[in-house]
N, C-alpha and C positions, 0 to 999 in steps of 0.2 A: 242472764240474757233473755230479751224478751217473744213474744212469740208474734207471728201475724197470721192474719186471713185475707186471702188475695182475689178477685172476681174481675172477671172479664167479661163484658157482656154487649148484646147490640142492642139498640133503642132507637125504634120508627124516630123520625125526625120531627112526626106529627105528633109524639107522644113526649116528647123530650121536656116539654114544661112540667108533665105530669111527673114525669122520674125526679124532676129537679125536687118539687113539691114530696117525692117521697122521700128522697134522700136528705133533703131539710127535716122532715121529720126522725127519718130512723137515727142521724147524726147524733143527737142531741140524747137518742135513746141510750146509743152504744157506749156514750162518756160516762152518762149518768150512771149506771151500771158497772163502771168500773174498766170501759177500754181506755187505754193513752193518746191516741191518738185515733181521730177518724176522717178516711180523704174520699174525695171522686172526683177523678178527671173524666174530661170530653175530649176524645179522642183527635188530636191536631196535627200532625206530622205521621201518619200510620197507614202506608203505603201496603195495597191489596199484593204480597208477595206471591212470587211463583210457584213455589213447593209448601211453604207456612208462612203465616204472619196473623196479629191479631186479628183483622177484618177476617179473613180464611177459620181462624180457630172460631169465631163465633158464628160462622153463617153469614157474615154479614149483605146485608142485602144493598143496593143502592140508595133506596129511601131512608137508610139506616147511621146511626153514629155508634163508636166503639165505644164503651165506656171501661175505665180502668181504678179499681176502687181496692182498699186495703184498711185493715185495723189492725193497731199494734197493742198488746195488751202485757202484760209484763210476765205471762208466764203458758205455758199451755193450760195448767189447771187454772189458769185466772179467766182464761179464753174460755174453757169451757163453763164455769161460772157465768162470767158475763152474756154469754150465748144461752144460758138455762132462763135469765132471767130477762132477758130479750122477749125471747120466744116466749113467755108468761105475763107480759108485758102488754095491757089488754088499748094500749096508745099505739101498739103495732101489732097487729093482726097478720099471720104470715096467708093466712086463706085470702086475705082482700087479692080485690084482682089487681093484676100486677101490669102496668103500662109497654112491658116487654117479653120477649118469650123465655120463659125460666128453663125451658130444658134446652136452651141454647148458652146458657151461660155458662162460665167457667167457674171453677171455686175450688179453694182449697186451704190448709196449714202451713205455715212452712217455719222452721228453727231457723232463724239467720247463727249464722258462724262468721260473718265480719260485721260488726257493729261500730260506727265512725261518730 
């Protein structure tokens, strides 16, 4: 079964080229290295909920889009691999600055247990 990593996050709307532009870049980082799959969405249908909802989980501000991203990689230890080799990776630099605010974003691992 294979493993993901999941990120939520918000992104000024003024800055939204600039994310596009990273995420074309880090894409191509994360295959190369050995993920299955790598996605990001913009945020379309994702309605500001009254008790939680993505826009709520990340802060989101008005000027802001949600963004919803994941990589699938075939194994936890392959994840951590490909994530060793990311991060040493001198075509992505995790210090550059970053087009959105990082300690707003979400992220994590997660085992799926139904695989279709």
């Amino acid at each position: 079964m294979s493993y993901v990593d999941g990120f939520v996050l918000a992104v000024p709307k003024a800055n939204l080229d600039d994310y596009k532009k990273l995420a074309n870049l880090a894409g191509p980082i994360w295959m190369e290295h050995g993920a299955l799959a790598y996605v990001e969405c913009i945020g379309d249908d994702v309605p500001y909920g009254e008790v939680t909802s993505f826009p709520r989980a990340v802060q989101a501000k008005d000027d802001e889009v949600v963004i919803f991203a994941w990589a699938v990689y075939q194994s936890r230890a392959s994840r951590d691999a490909v994530m060793a080799k990311v991060m040493a990776d001198p075509r992505f630099t995790p210090d550059r600055p970053m087009p959105f605010d990082m300690k707003r974003m979400i992220f994590g691992g997660f085992q799926p247990f139904v695989e279709l």
